[in-house]
C-alpha positions as CSV (number, residue, x, y, z in Angstrom):
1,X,174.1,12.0,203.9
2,X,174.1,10.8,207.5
3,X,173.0,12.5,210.0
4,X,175.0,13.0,213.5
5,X,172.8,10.4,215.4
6,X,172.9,7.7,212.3
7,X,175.2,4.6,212.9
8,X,175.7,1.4,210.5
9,X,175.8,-2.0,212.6
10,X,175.7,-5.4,212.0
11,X,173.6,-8.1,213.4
12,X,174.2,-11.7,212.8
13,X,171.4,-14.3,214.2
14,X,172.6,-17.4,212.2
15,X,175.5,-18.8,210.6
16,X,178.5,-17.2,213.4
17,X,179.0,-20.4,215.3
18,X,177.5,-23.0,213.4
19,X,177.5,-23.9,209.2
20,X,174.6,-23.2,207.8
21,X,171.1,-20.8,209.2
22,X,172.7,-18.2,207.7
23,X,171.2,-14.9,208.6
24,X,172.1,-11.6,208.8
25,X,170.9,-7.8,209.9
26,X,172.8,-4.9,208.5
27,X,170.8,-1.5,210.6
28,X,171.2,2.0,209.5
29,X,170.0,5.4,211.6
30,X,169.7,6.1,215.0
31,X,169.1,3.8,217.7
32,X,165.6,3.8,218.2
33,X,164.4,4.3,214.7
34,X,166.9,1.9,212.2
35,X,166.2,0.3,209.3
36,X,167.5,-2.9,208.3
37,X,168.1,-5.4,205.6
38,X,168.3,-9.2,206.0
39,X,171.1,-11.0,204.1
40,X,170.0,-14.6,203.7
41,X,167.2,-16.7,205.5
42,X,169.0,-20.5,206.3
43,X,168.5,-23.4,207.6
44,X,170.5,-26.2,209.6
45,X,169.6,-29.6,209.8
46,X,169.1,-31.8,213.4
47,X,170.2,-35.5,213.3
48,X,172.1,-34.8,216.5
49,X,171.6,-37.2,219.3
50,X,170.2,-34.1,221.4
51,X,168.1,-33.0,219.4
52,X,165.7,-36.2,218.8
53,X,163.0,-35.9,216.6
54,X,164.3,-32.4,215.1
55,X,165.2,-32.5,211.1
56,X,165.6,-28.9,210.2
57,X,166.8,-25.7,213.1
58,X,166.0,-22.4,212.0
59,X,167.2,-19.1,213.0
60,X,165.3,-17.3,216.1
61,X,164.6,-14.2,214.1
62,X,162.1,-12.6,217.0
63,X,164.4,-9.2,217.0
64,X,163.5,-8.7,213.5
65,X,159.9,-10.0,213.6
66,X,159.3,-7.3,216.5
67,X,160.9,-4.9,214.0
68,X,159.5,-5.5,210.7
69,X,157.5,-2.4,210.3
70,X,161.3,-1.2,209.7
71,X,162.6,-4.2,207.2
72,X,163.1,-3.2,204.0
73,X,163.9,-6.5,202.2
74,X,165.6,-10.1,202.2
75,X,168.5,-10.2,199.9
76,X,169.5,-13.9,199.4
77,X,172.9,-14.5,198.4
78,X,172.7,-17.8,196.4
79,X,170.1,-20.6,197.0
80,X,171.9,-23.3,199.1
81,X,169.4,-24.3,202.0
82,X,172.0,-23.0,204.2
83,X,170.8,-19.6,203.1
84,X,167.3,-19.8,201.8
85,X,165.9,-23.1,203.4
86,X,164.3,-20.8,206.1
87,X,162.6,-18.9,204.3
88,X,158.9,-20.8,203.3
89,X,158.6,-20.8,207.3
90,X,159.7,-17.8,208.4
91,X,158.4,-15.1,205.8
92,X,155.1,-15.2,206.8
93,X,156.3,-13.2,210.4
94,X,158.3,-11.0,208.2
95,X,156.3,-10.1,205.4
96,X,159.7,-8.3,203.5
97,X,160.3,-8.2,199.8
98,X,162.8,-11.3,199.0
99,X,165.5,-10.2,196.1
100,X,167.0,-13.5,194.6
101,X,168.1,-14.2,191.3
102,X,166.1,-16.6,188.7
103,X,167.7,-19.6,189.6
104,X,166.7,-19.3,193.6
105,X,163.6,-17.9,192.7
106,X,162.7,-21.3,190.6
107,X,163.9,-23.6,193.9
108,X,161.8,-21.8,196.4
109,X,159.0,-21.6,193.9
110,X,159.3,-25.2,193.2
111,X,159.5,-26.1,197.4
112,X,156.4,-23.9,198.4
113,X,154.4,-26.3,195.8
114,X,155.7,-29.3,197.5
115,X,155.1,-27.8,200.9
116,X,151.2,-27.9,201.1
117,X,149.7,-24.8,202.7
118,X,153.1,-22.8,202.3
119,X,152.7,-19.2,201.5
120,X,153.3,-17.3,198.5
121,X,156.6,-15.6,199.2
122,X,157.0,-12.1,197.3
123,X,160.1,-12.5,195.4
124,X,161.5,-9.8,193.7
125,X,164.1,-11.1,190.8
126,X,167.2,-9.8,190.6
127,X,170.6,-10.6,188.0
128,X,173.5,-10.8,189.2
129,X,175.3,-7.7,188.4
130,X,172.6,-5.4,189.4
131,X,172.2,-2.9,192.1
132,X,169.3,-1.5,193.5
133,X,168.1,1.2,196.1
134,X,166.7,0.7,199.2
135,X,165.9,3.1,201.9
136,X,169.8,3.9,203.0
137,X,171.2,1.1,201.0
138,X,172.5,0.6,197.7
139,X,173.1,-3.2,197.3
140,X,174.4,-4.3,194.6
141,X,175.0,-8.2,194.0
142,X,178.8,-9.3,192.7
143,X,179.0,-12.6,191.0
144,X,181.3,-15.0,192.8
145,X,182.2,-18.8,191.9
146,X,180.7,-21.4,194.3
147,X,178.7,-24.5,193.8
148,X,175.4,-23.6,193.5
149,X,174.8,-21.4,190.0
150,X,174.3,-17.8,190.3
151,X,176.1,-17.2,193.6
152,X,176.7,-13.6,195.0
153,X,178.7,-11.6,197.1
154,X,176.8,-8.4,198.1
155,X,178.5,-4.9,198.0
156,X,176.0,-2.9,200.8
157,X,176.6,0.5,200.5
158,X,175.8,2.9,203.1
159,X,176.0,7.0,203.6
160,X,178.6,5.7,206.6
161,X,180.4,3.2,204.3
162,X,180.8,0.0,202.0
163,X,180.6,-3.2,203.6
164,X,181.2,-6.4,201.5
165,X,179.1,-9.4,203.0
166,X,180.9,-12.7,200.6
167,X,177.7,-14.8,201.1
168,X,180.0,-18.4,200.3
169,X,182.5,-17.7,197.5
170,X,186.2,-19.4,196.2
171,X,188.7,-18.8,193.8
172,X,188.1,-20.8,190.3
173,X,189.3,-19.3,186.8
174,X,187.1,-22.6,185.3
175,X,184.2,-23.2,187.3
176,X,182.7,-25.6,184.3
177,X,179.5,-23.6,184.9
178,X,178.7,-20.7,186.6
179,X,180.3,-17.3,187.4
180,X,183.9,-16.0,188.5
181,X,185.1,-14.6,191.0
182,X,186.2,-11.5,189.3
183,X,189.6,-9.8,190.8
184,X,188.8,-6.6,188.5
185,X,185.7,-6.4,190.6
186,X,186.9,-6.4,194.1
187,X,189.9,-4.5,193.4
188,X,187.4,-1.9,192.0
189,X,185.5,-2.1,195.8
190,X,189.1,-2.0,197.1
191,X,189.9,1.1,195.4
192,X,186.2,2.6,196.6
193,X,186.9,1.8,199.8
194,X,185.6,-1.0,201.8
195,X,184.8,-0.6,204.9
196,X,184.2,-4.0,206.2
197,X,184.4,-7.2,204.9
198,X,182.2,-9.9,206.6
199,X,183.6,-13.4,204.8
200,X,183.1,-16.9,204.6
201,X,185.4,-19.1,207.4
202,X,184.5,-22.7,206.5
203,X,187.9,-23.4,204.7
204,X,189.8,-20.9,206.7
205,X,191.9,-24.4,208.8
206,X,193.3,-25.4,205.3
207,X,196.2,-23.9,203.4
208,X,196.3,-23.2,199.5
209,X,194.0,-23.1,197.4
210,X,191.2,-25.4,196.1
211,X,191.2,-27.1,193.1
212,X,189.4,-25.8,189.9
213,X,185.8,-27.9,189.6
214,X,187.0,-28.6,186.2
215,X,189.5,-30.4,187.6
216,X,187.2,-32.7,189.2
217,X,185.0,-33.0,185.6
218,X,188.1,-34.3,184.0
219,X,188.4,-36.8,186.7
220,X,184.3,-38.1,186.9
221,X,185.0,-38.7,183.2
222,X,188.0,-40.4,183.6
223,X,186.4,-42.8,186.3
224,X,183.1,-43.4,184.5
225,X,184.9,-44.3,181.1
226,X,187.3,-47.0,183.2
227,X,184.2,-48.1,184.9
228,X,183.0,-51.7,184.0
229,X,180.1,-51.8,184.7
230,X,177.2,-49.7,186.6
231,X,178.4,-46.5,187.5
232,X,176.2,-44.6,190.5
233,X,177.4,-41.2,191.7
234,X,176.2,-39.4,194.6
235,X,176.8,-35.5,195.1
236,X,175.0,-32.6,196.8
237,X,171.1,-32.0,194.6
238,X,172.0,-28.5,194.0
239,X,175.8,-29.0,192.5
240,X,174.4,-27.7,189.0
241,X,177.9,-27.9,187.0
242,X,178.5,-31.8,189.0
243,X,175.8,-32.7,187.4
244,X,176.2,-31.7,183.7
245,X,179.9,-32.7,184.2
246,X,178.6,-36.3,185.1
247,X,176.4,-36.1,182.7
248,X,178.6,-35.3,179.5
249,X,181.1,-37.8,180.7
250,X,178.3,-40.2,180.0
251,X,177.6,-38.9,176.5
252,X,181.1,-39.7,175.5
253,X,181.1,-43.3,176.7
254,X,178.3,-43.5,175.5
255,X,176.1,-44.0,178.8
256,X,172.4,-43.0,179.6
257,X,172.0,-40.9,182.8
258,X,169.1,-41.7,185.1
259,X,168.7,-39.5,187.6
260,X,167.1,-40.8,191.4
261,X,165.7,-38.9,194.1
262,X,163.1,-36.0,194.6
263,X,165.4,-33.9,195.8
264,X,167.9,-34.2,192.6
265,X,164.4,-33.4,190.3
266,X,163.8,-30.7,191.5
267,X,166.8,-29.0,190.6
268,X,166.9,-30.5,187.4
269,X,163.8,-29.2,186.7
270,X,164.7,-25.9,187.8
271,X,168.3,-25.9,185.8
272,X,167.0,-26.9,183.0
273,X,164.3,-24.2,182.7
274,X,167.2,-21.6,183.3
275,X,169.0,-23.1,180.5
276,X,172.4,-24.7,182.3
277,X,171.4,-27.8,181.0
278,X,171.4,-27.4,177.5
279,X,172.6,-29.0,175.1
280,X,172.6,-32.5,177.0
281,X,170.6,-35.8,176.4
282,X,167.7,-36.3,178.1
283,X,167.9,-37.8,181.4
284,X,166.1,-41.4,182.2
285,X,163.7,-41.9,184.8
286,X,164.7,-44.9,187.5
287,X,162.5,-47.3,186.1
288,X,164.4,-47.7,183.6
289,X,167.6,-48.5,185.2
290,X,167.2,-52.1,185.6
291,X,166.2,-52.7,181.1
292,X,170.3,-50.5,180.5
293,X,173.0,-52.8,180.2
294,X,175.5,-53.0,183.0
295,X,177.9,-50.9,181.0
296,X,176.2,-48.1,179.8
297,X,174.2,-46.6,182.7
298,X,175.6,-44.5,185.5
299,X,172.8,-43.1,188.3
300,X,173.1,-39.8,189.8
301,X,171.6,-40.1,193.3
302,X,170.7,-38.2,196.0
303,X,171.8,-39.3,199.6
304,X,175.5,-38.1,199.7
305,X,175.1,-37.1,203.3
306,X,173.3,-40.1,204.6
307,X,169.8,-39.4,204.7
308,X,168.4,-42.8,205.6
309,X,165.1,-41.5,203.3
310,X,167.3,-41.0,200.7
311,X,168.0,-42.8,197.1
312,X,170.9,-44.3,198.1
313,X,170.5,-45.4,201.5
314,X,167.6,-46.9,200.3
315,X,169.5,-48.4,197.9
316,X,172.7,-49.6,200.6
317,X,169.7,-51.8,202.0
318,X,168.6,-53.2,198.5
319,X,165.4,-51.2,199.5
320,X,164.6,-49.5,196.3
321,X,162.0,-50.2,194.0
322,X,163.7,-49.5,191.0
323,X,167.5,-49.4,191.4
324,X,169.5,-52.2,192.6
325,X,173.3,-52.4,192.6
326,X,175.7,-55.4,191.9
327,X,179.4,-56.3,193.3
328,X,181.7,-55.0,190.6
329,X,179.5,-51.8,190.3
330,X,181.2,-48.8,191.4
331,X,180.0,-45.8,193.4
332,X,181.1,-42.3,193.7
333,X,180.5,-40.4,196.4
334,X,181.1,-36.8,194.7
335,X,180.7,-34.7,198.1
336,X,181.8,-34.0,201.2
337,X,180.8,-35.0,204.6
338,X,179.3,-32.2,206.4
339,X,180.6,-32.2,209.9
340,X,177.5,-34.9,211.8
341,X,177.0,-36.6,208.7
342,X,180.2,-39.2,209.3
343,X,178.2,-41.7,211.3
344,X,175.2,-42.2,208.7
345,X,177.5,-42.0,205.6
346,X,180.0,-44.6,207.0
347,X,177.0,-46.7,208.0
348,X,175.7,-46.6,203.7
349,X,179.6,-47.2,202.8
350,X,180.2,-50.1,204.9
351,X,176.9,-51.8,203.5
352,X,177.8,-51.0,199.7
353,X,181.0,-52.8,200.6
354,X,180.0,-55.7,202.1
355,X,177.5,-56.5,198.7
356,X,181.5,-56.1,196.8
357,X,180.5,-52.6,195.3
358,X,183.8,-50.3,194.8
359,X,183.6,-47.4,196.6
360,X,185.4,-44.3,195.4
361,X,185.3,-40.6,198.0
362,X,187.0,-37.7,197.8
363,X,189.6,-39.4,200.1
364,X,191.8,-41.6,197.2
365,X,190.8,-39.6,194.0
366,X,190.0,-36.1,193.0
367,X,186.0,-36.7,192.9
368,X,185.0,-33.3,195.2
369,X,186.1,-30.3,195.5
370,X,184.8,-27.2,198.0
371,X,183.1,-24.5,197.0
372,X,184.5,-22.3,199.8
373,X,187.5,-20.3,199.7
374,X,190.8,-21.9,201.7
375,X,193.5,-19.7,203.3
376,X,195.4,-19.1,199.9
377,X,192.2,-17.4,198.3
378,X,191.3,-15.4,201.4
379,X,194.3,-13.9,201.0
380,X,194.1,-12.6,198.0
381,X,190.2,-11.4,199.0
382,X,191.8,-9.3,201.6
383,X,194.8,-7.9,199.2
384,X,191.7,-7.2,196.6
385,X,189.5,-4.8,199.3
386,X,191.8,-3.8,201.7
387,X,188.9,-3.6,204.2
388,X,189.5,-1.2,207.4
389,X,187.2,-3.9,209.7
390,X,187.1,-7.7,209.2
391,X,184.1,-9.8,210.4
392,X,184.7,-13.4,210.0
393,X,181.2,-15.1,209.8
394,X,179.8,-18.6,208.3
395,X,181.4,-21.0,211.0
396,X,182.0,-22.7,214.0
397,X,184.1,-21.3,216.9
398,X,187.1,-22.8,215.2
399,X,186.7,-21.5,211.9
400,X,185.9,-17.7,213.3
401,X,188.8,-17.9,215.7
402,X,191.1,-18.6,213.0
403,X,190.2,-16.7,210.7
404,X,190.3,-13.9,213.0
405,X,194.0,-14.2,213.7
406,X,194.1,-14.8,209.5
407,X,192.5,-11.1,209.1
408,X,195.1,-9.7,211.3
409,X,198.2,-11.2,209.7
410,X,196.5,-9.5,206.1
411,X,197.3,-6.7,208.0
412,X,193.5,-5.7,209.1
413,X,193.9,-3.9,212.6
414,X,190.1,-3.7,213.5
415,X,189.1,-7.7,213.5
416,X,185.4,-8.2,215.4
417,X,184.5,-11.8,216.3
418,X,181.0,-11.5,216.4
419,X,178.6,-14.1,217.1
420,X,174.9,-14.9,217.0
421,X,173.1,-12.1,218.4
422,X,176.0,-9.4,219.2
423,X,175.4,-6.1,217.6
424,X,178.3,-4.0,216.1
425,X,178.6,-1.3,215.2
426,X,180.7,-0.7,212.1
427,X,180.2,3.2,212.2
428,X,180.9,5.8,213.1
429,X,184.3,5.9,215.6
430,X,186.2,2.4,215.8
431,X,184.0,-0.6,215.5
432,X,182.9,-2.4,218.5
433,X,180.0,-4.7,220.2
434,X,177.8,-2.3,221.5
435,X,174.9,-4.9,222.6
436,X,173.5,-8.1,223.0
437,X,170.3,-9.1,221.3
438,X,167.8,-12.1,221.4
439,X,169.3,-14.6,219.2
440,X,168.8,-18.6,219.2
441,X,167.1,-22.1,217.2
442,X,164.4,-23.1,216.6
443,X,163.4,-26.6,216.1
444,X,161.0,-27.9,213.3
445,X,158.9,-30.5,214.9
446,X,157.2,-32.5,212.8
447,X,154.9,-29.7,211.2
448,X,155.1,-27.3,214.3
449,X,158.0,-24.9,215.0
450,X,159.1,-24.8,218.9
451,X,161.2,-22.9,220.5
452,X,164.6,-24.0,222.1
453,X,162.8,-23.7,225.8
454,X,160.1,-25.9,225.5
455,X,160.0,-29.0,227.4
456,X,159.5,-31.3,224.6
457,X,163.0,-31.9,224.0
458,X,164.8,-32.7,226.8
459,X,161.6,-34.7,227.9
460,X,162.4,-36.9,224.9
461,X,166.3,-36.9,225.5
462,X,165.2,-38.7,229.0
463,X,162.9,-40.9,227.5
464,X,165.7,-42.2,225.0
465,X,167.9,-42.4,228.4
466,X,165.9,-44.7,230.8
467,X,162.4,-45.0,229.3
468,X,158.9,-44.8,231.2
469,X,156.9,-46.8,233.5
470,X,152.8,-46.0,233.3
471,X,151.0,-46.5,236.1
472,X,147.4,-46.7,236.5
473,X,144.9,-46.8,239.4
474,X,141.7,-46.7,240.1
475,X,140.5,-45.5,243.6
476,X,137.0,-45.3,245.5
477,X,135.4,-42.9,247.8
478,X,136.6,-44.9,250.6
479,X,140.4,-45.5,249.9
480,X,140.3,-48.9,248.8
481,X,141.5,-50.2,245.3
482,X,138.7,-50.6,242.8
483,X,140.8,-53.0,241.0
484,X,144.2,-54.1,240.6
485,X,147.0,-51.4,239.3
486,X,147.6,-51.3,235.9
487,X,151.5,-51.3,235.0
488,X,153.3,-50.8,231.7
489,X,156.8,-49.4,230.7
490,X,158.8,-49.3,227.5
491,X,162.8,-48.9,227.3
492,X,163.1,-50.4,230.1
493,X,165.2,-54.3,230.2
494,X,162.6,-57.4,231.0
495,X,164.4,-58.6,233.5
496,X,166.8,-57.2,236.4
497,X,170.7,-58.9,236.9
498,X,168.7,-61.7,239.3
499,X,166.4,-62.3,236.5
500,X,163.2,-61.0,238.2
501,X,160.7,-60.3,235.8
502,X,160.9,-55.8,235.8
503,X,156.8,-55.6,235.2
504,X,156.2,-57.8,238.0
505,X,158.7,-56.1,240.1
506,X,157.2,-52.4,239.6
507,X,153.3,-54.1,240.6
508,X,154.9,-55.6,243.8
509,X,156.7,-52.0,244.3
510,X,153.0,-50.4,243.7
511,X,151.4,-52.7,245.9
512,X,153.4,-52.3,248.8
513,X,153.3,-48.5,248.5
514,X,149.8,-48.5,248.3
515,X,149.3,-51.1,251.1
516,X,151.6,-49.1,253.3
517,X,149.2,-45.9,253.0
518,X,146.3,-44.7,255.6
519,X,143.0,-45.3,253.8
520,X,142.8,-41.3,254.6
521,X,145.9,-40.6,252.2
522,X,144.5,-43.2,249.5
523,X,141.8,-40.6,249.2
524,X,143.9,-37.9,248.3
525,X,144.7,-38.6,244.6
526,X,147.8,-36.2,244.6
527,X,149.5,-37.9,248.4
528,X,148.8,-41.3,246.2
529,X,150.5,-40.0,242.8
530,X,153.6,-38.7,244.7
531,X,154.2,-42.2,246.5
532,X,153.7,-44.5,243.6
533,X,156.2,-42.2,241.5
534,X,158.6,-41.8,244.1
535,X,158.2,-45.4,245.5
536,X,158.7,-46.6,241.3
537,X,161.4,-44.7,240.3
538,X,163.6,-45.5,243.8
539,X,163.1,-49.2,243.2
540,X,163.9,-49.3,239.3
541,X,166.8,-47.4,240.2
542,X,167.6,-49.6,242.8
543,X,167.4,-52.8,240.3
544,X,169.1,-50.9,237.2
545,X,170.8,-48.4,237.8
546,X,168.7,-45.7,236.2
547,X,165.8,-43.6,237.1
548,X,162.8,-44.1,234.0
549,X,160.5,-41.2,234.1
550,X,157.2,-41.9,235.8
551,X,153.4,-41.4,235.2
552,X,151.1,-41.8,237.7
553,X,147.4,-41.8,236.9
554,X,145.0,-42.0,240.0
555,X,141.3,-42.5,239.4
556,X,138.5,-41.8,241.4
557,X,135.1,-44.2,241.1
């Protein structure tokens, strides 16, 4: 029973304004003394152009790490690295129970021993199905179709009320592989009485509803059998039932499957000990790609996205040590772009082409489909649960917006558009933002988290801008030069629009400065630092048209 002062809220500090860091707080009691469960532990990726340097953004949990004495446990929805790809960072500041199912359990299990030094994460194993007891909360985990196996939706039941969290769900009566998303079941919540329903956005823009992944199955097999000679196909690692699709398309023309990249073994080797791979010939490794005739091989690679470390970027570039590709061989790209990615995945088409490959995307035949629900099967969640509050989450501004104004046209009067870091409060009394808590990225950084605030980044931003000029000079007791000034710069051109050499231009500019200061000012290292820099920067400018940044180092002998 709840007591007067108890309230239910809702906390989301990843994944409501960006795809992907998925991470969310669900608090129950009074204000100063809640306890809380975290729904998924995500990750995004960097790649941007302002964020050089930066691979992988994680969530800014520091609310929660301040709080952990009061975290009962990390419930992860499914294992995309959306939504567990945090997690081997972040733990060790949370020190929770994780609850994940088998197959998640046997990814992160499998990362931490790639990761040297990662920590031994406590995982609790869960089925889909099951429900369990946790402080105030009854959770219980709902299968749901999606591309990943052994997705869930989570039904978080409260002594204030039931709130279903979707974690990333669609409609599909044959998934090929994998669970349902069961109307029976979230009718049955319906009928309970859901209180809110925080659901996925990404395909909220598009109407209908997506096509069944068995569908696309029919279609790979269709494509490999016409094939007439090597066929590669390219698709997102964890895409469990792609990949068994692919690979009993192959059987029946009677083609071996080698599978390429690190990234694609893994989850093989985690599939198959989980059993959804049974049944299947054995895959080949890559080195022996090149002894298969032309006509009975097809290569399932990793790289759909871009990744220049990847198998086939590597392969775009004929940079591979075991797989090469031919003109007349045809690849597949069996994914999606995810919204960055264009650039990088144009840039791998574009080279595949000009070698004469045929290229086939999800643009002229049915090779990929979403594993997110579009505005036909949202509608029919909302018709299932009837909830009093919607919470659109797991999007950008775009995708929340809409689906905002979506939730009200189901006829849901209390819609919240929540974002990173507002807290609502679902109950008691109408549902509203109530506060606004630390919330944010952070960047990993070669092996060494930073926060969003330190300099390093927009240090490096101006370095890819206009470059740097290094000055050194060495000074003596009496002001005079104990040797000439040392000059060097990178990123900046050679030469300026006259020609003039841009080294020899910056030692003039040093010279002068120097020569124009009393020997009483050469002594002071800092008056000599500020009018080399300022004296530097003024005259590159001046000869360019931008402003490099500027190291001065002034030594005394």
């Amino acid at each position: 029973m709840a007591s007067s002062d108890d309230e239910l809220v809702f906390l989301p500090l990843g994944g409501l304004g960006e795809i992907g860091m998925n991470a969310a707080l669900y608090g129950f009691g009074p204000e100063l003394s809640r306890q809380w469960i975290l729904v998924d532990c995500g990750m995004g990726f960097g790649g941007e152009e302002h964020l050089p340097g930066i691979d992988l953004v994680y969530p800014d949990l520091r609310f929660i790490e301040e709080e952990r004495h009061n975290l009962l446990g990390i419930f992860i929805t499914h294992a995309h690295e959306d939504h567990i790809g945090a997690l081997v960072e972040m733990w060790p500041r949370l020190r929770a129970p994780v609850y994940v199912t088998r197959f998640a359990a046997g990814l992160l299990e499998t990362r931490r021993l790639s990761e040297p030094g990662a920590p031994k994460i406590e995982l609790k194993e869960i089925v889909p199905g099951q429900r369990l007891q946790t402080g105030p909360f009854n959770i219980e985990y709902v299968p749901v179709a999606h591309s990943i196996p052994e997705s869930n939706a989570l039904a978080i039941r409260t002594p204030l009320g039931l709130v279903v969290h979707t974690g990333d769900w669609k409609l599909d009566p044959t998934p090929y592989l994998g669970s349902l998303t069961s109307e029976t079941t979230f009718r049955a919540l319906g009928d309970e009485g859901v209180l809110a329903l925080v659901c996925d956005s990404t395909n909220v823009v598009r109407e209908g509803e997506s096509p069944s992944e068995a569908d696309v199955a029919k279609n790979l097999a269709t494509l490999i059998k016409d094939a007439p000679h090597r066929v590669a196909i390219t698709t997102f690692a964890s895409n469990v039932a792609r990949i068994r699709s692919v690979a009993e398309a192959a059987r029946e023309c009677g083609r071996e499957v080698v599978v390429v990249g690190r990234a694609m073994d893994r989850v093989l080797d985690v599939a198959t000990e989980c059993g959804y791979l049974d049944g299947l010939p054995e895959f080949r490794k890559p080195d022996t790609f090149g002894y298969l005739p032309r006509d009975k091989v097809v290569a399932l690679l990793t790289g759909s996205q871009g990744e220049p470390r990847a198998a086939l970027a590597r392969i775009a570039q004929d940079e591979h040590p075991d797989i090469a590709l031919s003109a007349g061989d045809r690849v597949i790209f069996s994914s999606r772009a995810i919204p960055g990615n264009e650039k990088d995945i144009g840039s791998i088409i574009n080279s595949l082409i000009e070698q004469g490959i045929e290229i086939i995307t999800d643009r002229n035949e049915l090779v990929h489909v979403s594993g997110h629900p579009r505005r036909g099967e949202l509608a029919q969640m909302y018709q299932w649960t009837k909830p009093k509050i919607a919470i659109p989450a797991h999007g950008e501004a775009l995708h929340l917006a809409e689906h905002a104004k979506f939730a009200r046209k189901q006829g849901v009067d209390e819609v919240v558009q929540a974002r990173n870091g507002t807290l609502v409060r679902l109950a008691p009394g109408r549902p509203e933002i109530i506060d606004r808590l630390p919330a944010g990225r952070l960047y990993k950084d070669g092996n060494i988290v930073i926060g969003a605030g330190e300099r390093a980044l927009p240090e490096r931003r101006k370095l890819a801008f206009a470059g740097i000029v290094t000055v050194a000079i060495a000074i003596d007791d009496k002001g005079d030069l104990a040797g000439d000034p040392i000059v060097d710069a990178m990123g900046l051109p050679e030469k300026n629009r006259q020609g003039e050499n841009m080294l020899d231009l910056i030692a003039d500019v040093v010279g002068d400065v120097l020569d124009g200061l009393p020997k009483a000012r050469r002594r002071d290292p800092e008056a000599v630092e500020t009018a080399v820099h300022r004296g530097v920067r003024s005259a590159v400018n001046e000869a360019w048209g931008k402003k490099p940044a500027c190291h001065v180092l002034v030594v005394e002998v």
